[in-house]
C-alpha positions in Angstrom: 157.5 -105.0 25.9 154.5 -105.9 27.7 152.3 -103.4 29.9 152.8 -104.2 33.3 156.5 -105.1 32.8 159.2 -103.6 34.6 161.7 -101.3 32.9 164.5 -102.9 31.6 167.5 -101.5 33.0 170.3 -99.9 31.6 174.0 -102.3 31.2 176.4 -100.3 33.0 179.4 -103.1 32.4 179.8 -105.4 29.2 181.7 -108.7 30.4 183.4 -111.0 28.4 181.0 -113.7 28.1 178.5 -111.0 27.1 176.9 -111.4 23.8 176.1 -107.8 21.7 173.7 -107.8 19.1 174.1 -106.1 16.3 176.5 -105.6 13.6 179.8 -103.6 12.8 183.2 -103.9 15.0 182.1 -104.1 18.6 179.9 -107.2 17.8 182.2 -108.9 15.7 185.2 -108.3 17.9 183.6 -109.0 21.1 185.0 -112.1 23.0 181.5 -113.0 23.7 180.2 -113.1 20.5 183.2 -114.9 18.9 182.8 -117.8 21.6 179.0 -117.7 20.7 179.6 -117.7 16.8 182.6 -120.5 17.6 179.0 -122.5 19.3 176.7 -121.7 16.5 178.8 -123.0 13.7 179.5 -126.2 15.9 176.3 -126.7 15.8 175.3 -125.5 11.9 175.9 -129.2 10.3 173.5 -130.8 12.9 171.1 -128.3 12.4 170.8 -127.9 8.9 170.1 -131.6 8.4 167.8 -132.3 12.1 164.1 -131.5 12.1 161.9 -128.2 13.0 161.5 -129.6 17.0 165.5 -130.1 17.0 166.5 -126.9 15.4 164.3 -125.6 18.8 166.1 -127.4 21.4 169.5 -127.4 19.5 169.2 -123.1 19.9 167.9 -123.4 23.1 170.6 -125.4 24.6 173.4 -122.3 22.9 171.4 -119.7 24.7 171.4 -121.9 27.6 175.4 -122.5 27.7 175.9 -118.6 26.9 174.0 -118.4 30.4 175.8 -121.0 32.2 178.6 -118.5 31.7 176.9 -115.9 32.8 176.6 -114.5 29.6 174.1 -111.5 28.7 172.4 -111.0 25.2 172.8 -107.2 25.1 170.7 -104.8 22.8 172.5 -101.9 21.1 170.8 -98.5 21.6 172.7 -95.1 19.6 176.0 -98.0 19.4 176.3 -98.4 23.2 175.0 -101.5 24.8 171.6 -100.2 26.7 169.7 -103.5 28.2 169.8 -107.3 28.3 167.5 -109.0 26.3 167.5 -111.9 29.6 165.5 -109.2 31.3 162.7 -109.6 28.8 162.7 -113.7 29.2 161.9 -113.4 33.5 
């Protein structure tokens, strides 16, 4: 994180829409990050075969409809979702 830049601040609820990064059961099992994963591959054939400026706006426009939802990309901290990875994007 940059100097200057505010604290991130801690997640004190995890919605559905939520994604958590990371691996092992909470990530895989998490509604959010199945609807994400259900996006991603979607959108693997088009990206495999478009090029590099494409790939850009092609994972641009997922993180963008995980927000439309309201959706949070979450960091994991000691297994326990600590602060939104949005925060560090504003």
């Amino acid at each position: 994180m940059a100097s200057g830049s505010p604290p991130l601040t801690g997640v004190t609820k995890i919605t559905e829409n939520d994604i958590i990064c990371g691996r092992g059961g909470v990530a895989l099992k998490h509604p959010g990050n199945l609807a994400y994963r259900k996006i991603v591959g979607l959108n693997k054939g088009i990206y495999a075969t478009c090029l590099k400026v494409e790939k850009l706006k092609i994972s641009k426009s997922i993180v963008a409809a995980i927000r439309e939802i309201e959706g949070r990309f979450l960091e994991r901290e000691d297994g326990k979702p600590t602060s939104s990875l949005d925060e560090r994007d504003e």
